[in-house]
PyMOL CGO cylinders between C-alpha atoms (Angstrom):
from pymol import cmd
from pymol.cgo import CYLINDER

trace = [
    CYLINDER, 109.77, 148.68, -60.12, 105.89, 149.14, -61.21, 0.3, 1, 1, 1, 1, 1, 1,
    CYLINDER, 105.89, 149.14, -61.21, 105.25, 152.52, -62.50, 0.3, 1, 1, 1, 1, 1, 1,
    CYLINDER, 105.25, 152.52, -62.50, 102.28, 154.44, -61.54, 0.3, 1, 1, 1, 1, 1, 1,
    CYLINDER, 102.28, 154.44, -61.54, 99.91, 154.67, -64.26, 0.3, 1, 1, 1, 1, 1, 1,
    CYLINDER, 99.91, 154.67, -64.26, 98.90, 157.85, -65.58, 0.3, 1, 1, 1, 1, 1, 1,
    CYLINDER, 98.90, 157.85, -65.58, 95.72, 159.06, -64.69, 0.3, 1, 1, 1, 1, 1, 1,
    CYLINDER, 95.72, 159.06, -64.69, 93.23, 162.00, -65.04, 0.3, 1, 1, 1, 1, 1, 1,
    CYLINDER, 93.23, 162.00, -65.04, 94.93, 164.40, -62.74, 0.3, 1, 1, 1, 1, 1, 1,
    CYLINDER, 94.93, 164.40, -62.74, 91.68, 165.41, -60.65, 0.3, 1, 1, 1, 1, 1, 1,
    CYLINDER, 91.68, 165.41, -60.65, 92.92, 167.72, -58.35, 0.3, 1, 1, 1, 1, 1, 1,
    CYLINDER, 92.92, 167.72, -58.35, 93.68, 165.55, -54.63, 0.3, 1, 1, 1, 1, 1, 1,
    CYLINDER, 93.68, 165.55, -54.63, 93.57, 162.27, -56.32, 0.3, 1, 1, 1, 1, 1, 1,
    CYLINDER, 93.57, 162.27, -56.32, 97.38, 162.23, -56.37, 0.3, 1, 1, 1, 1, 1, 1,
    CYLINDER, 97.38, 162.23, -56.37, 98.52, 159.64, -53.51, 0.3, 1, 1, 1, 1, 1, 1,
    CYLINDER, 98.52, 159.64, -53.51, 94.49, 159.26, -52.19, 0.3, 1, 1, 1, 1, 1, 1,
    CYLINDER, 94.49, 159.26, -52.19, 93.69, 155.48, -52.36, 0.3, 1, 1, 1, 1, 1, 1,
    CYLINDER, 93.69, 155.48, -52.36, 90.24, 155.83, -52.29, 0.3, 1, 1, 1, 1, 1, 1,
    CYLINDER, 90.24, 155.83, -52.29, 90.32, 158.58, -54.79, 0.3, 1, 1, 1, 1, 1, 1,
    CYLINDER, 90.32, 158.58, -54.79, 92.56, 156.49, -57.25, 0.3, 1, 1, 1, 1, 1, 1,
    CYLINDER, 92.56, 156.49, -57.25, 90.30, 153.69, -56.78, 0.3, 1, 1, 1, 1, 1, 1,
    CYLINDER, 90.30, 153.69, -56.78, 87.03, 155.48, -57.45, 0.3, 1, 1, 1, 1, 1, 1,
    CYLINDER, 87.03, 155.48, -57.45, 88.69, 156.90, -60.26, 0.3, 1, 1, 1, 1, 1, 1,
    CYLINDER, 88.69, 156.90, -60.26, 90.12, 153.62, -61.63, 0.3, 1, 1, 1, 1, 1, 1,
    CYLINDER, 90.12, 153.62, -61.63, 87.43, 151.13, -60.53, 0.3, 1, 1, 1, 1, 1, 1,
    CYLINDER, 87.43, 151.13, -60.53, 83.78, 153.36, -61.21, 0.3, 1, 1, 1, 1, 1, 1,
    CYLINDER, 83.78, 153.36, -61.21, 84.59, 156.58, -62.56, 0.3, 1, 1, 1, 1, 1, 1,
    CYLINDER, 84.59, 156.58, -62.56, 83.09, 156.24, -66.23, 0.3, 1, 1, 1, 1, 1, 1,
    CYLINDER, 83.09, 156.24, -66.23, 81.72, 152.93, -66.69, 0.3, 1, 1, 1, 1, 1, 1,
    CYLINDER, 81.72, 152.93, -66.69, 78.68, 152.79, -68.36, 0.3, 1, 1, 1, 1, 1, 1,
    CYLINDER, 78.68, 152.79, -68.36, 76.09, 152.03, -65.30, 0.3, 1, 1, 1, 1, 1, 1,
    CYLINDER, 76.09, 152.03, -65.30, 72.49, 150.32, -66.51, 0.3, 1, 1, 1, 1, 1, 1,
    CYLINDER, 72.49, 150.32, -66.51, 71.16, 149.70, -63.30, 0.3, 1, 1, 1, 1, 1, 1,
    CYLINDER, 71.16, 149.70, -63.30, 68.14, 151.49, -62.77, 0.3, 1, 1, 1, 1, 1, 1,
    CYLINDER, 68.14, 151.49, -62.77, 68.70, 151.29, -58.79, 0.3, 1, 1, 1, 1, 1, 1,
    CYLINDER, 68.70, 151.29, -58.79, 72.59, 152.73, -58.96, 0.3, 1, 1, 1, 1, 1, 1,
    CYLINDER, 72.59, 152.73, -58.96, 72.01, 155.45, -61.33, 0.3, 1, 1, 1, 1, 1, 1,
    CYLINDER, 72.01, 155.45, -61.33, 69.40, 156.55, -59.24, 0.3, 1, 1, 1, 1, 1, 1,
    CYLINDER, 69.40, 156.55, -59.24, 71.67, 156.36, -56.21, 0.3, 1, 1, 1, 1, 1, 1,
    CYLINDER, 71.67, 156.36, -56.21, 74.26, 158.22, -58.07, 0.3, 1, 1, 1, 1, 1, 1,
    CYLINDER, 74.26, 158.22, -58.07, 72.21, 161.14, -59.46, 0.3, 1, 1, 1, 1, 1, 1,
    CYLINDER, 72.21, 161.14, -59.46, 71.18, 161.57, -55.77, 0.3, 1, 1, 1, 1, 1, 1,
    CYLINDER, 71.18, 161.57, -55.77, 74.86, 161.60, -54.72, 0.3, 1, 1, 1, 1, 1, 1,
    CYLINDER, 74.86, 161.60, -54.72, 75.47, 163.82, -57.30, 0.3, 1, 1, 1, 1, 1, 1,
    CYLINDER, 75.47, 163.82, -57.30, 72.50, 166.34, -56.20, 0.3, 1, 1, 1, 1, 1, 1,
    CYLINDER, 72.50, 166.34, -56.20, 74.35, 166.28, -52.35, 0.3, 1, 1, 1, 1, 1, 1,
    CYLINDER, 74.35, 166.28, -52.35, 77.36, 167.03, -54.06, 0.3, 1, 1, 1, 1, 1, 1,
    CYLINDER, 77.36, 167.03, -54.06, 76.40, 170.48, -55.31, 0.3, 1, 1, 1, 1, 1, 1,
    CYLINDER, 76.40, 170.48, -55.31, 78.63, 173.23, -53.58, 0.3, 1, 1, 1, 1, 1, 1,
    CYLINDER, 78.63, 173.23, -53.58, 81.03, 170.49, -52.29, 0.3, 1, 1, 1, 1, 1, 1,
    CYLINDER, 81.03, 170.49, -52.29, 84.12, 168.45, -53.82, 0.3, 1, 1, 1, 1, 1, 1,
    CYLINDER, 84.12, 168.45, -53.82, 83.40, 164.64, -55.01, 0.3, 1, 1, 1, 1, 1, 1,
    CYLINDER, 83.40, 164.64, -55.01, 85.55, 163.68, -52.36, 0.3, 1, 1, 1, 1, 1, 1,
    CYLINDER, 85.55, 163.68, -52.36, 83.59, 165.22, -49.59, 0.3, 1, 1, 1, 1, 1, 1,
    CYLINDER, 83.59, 165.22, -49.59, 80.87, 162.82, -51.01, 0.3, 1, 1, 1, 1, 1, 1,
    CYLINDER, 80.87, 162.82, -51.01, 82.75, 159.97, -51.86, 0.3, 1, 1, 1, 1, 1, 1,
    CYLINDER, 82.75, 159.97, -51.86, 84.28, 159.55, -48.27, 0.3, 1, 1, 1, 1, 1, 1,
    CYLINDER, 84.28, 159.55, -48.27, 80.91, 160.17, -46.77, 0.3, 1, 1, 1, 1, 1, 1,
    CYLINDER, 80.91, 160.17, -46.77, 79.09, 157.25, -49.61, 0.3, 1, 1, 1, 1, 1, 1,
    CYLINDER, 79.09, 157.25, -49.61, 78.54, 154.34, -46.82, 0.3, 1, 1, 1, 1, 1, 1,
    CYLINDER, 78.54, 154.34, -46.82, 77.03, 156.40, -43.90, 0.3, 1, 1, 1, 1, 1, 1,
    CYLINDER, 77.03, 156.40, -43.90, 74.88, 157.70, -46.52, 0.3, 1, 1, 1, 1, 1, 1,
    CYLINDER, 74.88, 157.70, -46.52, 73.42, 154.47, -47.67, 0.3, 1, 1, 1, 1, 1, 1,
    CYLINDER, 73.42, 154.47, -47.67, 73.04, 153.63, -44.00, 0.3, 1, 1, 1, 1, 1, 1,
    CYLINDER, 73.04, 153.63, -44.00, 71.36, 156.51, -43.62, 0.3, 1, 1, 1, 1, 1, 1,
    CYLINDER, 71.36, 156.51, -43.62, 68.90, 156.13, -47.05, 0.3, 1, 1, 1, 1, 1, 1,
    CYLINDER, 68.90, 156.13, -47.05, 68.51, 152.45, -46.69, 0.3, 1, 1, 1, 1, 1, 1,
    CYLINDER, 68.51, 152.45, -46.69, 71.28, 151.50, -49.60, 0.3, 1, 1, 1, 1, 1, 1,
    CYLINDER, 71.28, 151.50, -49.60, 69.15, 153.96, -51.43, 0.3, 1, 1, 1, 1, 1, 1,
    CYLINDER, 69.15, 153.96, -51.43, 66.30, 151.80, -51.95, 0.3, 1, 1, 1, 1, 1, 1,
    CYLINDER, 66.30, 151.80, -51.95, 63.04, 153.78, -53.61, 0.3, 1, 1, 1, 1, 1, 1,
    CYLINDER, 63.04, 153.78, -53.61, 60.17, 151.61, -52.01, 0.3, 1, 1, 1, 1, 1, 1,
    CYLINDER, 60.17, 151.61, -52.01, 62.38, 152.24, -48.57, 0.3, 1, 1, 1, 1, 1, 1,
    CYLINDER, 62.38, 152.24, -48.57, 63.05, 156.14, -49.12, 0.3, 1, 1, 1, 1, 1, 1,
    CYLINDER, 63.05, 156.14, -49.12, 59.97, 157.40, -50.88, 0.3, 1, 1, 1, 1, 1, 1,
    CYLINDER, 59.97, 157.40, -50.88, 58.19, 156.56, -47.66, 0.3, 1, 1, 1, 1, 1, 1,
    CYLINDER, 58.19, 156.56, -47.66, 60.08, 158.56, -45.66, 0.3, 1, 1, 1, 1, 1, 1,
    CYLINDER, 60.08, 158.56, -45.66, 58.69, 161.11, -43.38, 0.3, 1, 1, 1, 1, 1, 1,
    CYLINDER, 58.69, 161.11, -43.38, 59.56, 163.93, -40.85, 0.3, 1, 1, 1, 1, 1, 1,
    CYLINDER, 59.56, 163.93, -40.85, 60.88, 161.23, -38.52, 0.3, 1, 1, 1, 1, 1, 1,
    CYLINDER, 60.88, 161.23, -38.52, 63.26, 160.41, -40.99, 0.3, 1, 1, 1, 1, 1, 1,
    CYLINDER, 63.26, 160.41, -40.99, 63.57, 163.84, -42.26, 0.3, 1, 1, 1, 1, 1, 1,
    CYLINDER, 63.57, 163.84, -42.26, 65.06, 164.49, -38.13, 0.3, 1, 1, 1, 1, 1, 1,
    CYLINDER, 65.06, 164.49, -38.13, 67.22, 161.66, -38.24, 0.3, 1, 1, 1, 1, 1, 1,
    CYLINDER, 67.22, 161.66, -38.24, 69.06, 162.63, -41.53, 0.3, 1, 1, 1, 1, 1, 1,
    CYLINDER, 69.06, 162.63, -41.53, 69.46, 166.43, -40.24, 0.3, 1, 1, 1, 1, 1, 1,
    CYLINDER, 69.46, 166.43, -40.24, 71.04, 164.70, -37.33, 0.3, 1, 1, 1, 1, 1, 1,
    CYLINDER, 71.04, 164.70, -37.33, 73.30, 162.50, -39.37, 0.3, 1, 1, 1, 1, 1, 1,
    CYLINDER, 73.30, 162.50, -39.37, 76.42, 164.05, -38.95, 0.3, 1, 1, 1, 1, 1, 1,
    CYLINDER, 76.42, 164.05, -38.95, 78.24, 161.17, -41.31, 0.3, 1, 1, 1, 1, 1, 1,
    CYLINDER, 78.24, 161.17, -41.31, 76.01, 162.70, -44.46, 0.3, 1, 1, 1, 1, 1, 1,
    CYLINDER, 76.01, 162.70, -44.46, 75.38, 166.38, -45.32, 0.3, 1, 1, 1, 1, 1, 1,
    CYLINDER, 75.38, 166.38, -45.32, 72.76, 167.99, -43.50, 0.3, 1, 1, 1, 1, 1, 1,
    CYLINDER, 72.76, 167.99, -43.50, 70.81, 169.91, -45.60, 0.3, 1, 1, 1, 1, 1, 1,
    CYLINDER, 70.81, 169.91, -45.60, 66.79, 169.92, -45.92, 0.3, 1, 1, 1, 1, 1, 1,
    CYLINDER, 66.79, 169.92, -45.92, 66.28, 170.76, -49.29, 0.3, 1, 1, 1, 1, 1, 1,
    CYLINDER, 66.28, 170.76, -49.29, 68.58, 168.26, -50.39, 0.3, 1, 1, 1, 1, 1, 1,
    CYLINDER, 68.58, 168.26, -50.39, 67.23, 165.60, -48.21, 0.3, 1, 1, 1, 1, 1, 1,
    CYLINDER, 67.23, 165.60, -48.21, 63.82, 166.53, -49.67, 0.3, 1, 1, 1, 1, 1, 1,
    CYLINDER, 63.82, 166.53, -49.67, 65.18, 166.12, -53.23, 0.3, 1, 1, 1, 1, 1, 1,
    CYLINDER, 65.18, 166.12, -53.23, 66.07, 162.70, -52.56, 0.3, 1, 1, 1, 1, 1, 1,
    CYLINDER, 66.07, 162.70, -52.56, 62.68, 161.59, -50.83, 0.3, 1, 1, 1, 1, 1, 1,
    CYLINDER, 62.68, 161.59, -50.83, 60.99, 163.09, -53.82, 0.3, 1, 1, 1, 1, 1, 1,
    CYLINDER, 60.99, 163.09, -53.82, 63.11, 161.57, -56.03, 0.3, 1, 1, 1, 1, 1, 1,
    CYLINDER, 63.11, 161.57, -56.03, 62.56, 158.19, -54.69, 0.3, 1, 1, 1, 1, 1, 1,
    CYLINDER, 62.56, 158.19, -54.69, 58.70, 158.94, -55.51, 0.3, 1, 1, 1, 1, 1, 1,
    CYLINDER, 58.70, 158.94, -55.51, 58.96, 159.77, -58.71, 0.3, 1, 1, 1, 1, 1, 1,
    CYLINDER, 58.96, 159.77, -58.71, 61.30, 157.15, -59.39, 0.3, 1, 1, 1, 1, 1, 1,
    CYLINDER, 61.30, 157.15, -59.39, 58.35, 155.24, -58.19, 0.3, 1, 1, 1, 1, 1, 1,
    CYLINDER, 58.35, 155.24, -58.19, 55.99, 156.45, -60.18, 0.3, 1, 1, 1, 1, 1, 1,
    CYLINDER, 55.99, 156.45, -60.18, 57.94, 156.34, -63.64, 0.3, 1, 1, 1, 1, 1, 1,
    CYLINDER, 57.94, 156.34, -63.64, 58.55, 152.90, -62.52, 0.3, 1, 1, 1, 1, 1, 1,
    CYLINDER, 58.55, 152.90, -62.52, 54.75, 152.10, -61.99, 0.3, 1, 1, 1, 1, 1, 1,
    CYLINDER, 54.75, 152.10, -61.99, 53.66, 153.98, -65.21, 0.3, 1, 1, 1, 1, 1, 1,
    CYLINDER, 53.66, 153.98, -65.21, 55.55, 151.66, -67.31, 0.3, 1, 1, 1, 1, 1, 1,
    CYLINDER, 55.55, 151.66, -67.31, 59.22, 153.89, -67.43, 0.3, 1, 1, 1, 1, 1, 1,
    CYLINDER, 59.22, 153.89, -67.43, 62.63, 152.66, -66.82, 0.3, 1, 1, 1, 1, 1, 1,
    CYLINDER, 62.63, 152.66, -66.82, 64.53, 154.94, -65.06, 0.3, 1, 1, 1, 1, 1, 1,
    CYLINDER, 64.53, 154.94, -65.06, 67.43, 153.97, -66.84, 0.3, 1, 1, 1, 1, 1, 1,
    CYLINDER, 67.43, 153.97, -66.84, 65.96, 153.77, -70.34, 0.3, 1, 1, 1, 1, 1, 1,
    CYLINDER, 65.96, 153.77, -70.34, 64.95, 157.35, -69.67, 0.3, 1, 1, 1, 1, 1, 1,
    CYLINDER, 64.95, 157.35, -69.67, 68.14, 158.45, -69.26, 0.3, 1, 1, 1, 1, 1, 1,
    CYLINDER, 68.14, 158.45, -69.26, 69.95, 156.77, -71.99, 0.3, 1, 1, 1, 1, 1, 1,
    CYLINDER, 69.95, 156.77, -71.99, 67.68, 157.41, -74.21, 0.3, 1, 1, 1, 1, 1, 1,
    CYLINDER, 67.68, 157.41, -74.21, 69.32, 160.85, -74.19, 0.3, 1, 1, 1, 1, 1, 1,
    CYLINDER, 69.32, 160.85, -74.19, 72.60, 159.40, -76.00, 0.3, 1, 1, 1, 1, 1, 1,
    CYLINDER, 72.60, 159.40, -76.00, 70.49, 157.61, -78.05, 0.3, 1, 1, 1, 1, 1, 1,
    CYLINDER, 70.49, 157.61, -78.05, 72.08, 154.44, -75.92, 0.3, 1, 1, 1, 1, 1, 1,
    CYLINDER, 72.08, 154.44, -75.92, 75.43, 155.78, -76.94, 0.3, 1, 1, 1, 1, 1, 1,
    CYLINDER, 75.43, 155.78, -76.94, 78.88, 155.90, -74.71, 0.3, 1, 1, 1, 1, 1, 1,
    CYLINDER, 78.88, 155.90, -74.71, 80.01, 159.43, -75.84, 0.3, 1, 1, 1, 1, 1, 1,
    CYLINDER, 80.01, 159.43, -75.84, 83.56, 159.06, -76.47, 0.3, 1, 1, 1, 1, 1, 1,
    CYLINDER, 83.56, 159.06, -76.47, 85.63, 162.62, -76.01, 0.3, 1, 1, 1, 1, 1, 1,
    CYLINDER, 85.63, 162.62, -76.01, 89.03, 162.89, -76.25, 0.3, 1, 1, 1, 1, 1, 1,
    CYLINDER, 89.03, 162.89, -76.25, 90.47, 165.94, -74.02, 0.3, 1, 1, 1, 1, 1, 1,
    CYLINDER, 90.47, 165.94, -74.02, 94.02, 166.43, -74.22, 0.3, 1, 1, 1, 1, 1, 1,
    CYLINDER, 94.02, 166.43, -74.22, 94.15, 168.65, -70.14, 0.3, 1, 1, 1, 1, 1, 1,
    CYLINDER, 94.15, 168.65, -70.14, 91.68, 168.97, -68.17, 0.3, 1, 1, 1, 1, 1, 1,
    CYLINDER, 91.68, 168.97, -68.17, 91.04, 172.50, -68.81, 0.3, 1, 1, 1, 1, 1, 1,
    CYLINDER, 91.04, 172.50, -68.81, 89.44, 171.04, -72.10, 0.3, 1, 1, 1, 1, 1, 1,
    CYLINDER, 89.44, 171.04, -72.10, 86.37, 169.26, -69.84, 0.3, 1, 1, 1, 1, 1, 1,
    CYLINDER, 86.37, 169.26, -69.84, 83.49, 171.33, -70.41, 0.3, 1, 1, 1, 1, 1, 1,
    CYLINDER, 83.49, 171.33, -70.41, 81.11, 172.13, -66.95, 0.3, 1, 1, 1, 1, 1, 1,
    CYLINDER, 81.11, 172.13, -66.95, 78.53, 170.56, -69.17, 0.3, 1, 1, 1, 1, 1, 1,
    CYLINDER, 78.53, 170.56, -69.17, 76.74, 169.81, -72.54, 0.3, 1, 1, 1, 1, 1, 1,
    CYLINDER, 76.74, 169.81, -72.54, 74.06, 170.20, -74.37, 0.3, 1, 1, 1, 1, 1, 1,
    CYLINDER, 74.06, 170.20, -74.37, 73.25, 166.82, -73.91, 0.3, 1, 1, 1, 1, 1, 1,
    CYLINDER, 73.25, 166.82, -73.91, 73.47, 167.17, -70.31, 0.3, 1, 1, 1, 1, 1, 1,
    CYLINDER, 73.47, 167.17, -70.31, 71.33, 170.17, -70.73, 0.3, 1, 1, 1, 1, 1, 1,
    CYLINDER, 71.33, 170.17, -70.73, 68.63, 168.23, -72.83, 0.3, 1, 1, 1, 1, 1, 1,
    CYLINDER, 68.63, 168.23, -72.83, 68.73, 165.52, -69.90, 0.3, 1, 1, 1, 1, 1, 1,
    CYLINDER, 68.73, 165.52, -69.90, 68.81, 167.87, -67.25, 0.3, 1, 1, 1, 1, 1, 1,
    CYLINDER, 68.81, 167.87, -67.25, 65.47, 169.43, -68.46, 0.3, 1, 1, 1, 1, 1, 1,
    CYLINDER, 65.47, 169.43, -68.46, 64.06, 166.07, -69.05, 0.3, 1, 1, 1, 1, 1, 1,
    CYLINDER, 64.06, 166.07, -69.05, 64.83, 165.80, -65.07, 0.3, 1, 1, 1, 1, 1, 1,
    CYLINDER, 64.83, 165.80, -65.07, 63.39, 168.57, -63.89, 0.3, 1, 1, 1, 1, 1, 1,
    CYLINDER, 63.39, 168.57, -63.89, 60.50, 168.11, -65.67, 0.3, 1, 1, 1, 1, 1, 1,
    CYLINDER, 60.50, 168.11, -65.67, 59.74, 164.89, -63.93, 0.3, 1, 1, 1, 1, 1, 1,
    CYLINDER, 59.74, 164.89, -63.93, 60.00, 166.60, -61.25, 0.3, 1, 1, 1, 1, 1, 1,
    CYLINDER, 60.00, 166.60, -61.25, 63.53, 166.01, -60.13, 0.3, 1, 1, 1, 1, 1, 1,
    CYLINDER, 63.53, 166.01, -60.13, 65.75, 168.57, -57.72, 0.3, 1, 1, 1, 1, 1, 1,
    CYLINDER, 65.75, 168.57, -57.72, 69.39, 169.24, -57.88, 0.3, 1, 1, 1, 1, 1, 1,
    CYLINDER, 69.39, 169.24, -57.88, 69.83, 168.08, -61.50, 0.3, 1, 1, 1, 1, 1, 1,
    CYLINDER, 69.83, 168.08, -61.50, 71.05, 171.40, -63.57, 0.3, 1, 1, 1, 1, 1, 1,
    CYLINDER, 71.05, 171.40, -63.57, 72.86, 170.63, -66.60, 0.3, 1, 1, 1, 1, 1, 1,
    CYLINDER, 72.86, 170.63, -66.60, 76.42, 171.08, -64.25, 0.3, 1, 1, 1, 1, 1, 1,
    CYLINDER, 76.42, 171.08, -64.25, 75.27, 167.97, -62.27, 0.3, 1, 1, 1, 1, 1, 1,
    CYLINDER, 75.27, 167.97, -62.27, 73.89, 166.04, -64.72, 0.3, 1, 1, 1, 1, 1, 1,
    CYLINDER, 73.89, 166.04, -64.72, 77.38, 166.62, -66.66, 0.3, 1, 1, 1, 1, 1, 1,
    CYLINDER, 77.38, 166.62, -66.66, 78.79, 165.12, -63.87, 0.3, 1, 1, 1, 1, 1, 1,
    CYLINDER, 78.79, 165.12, -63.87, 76.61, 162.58, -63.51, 0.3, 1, 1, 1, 1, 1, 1,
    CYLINDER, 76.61, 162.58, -63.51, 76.97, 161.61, -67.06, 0.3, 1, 1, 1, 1, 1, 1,
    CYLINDER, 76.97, 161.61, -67.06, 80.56, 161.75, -66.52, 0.3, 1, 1, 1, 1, 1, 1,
    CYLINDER, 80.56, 161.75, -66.52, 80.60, 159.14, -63.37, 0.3, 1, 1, 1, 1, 1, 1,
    CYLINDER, 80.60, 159.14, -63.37, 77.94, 156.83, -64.65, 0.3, 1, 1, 1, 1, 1, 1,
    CYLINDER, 77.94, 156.83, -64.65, 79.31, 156.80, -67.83, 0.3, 1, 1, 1, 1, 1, 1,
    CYLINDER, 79.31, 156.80, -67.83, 77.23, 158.13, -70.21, 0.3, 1, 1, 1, 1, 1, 1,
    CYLINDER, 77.23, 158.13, -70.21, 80.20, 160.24, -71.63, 0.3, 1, 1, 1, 1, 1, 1,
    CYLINDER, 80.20, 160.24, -71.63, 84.05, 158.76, -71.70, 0.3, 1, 1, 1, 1, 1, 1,
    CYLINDER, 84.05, 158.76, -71.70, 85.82, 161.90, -70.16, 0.3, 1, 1, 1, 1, 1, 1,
    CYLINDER, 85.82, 161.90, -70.16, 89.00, 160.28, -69.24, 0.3, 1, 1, 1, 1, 1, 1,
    CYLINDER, 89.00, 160.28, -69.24, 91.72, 162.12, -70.85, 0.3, 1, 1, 1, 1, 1, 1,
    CYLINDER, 91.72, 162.12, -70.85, 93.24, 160.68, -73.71, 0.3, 1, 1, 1, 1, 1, 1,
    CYLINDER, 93.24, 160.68, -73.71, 96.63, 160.10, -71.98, 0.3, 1, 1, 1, 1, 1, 1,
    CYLINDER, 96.63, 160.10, -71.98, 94.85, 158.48, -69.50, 0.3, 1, 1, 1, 1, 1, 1,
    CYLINDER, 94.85, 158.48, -69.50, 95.21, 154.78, -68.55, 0.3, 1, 1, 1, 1, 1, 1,
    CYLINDER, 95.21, 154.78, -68.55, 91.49, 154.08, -67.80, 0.3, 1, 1, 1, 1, 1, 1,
    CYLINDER, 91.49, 154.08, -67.80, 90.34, 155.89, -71.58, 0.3, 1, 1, 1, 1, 1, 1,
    CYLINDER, 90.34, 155.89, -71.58, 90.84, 152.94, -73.61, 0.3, 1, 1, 1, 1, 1, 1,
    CYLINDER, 90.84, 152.94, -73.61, 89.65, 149.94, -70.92, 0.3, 1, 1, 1, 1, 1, 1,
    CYLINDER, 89.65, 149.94, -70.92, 86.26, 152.56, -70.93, 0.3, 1, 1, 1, 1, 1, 1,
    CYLINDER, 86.26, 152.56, -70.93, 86.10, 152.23, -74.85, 0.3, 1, 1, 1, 1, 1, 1,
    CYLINDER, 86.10, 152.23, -74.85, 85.97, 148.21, -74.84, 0.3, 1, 1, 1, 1, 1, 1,
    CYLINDER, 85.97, 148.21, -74.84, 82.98, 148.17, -72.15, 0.3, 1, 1, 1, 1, 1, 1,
    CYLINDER, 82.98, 148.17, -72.15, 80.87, 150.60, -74.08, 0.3, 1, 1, 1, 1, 1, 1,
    CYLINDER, 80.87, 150.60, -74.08, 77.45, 149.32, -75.08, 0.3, 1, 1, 1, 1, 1, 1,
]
cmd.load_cgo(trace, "trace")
């Protein structure tokens, strides 16, 4: 008989497949594709007020609904889109977040046209650096960083919505920019072999 492994101990991952997965699979890799970290950070802006898990079950009706999150797509975006999102009920309805992510798209856009890689941008913040932590419980995860506060500045001074340092933490978190797996964790020492 296969033991289970040992995992993080998010709160509801316990017995959720598609929790587990996520958790196993994405959770922490180190991402370097302009297009997905984009995607993700705009995720991670719908997330705000809600559980991950509200947003990961809801993840393929909302790249139905934004085009697989495709800037060129989404930056054009109107009020006629704007009606058909708040009428999405597989997504979460909210304006101002459905205005972050159109505006998002543009200034994605327009980084990208001036020369800027979206991702370069944002790992330039580690220095191009996996931060490796090694938390014993989960009650030793900090809400954020400074790091996450020097990239969450860098954000919103782009121009970007939704992206306080709490966000970006967890951003950095998911996409991989910090290791945050607990020690004790199965997935913390596959993480430390893929880092760049």
């Amino acid at each position: 008989m296969t033991s289970e492994p040992i995992r993080c101990g998010w709160r509801g991952m316990q017995g959720d497949p598609l929790y587990e997965a996520y958790h196993d699979t994405e959770w922490g890799v180190p991402e370097y594709d302009s297009r997905a970290l984009w995607e993700k950070l705009v995720l991670d802006g719908f997330q705000a007020g809600l559980s991950w898990i509200t947003i990961l079950r809801k993840r393929d009706a909302f790249r139905a609904a934004f085009a697989d999150f495709d800037p060129e797509v989404v930056a054009r975006y109107g009020d006629e889109e704007r009606a058909r999102l708040m009428a999405d009920a597989g997504i979460v309805r909210s304006n101002a977040k459905i205005d972050a992510a159109i505006n998002g798209a543009r200034i994605y856009l327009d980084m990208r046209d001036k020369g800027e890689d979206f991702s370069q941008f944002l790992w330039s913040f580690t220095n191009g650096r996996v931060i490796h932590n090694t938390w014993q419980s989960i009650s030793d995860v900090p809400a954020k960083t400074e790091v996450a506060e020097q990239m969450a500045k860098g954000l919103k001074q782009k121009g970007f919505k939704f992206v306080g340092p709490v966000i970006v933490y967890a951003f950095m978190q998911a996409t991989g920019f910090v290791n945050d797996h607990l020690a004790c964790c199965h997935r913390h020492g596959p993480i430390n072999r893929m880092s760049a």
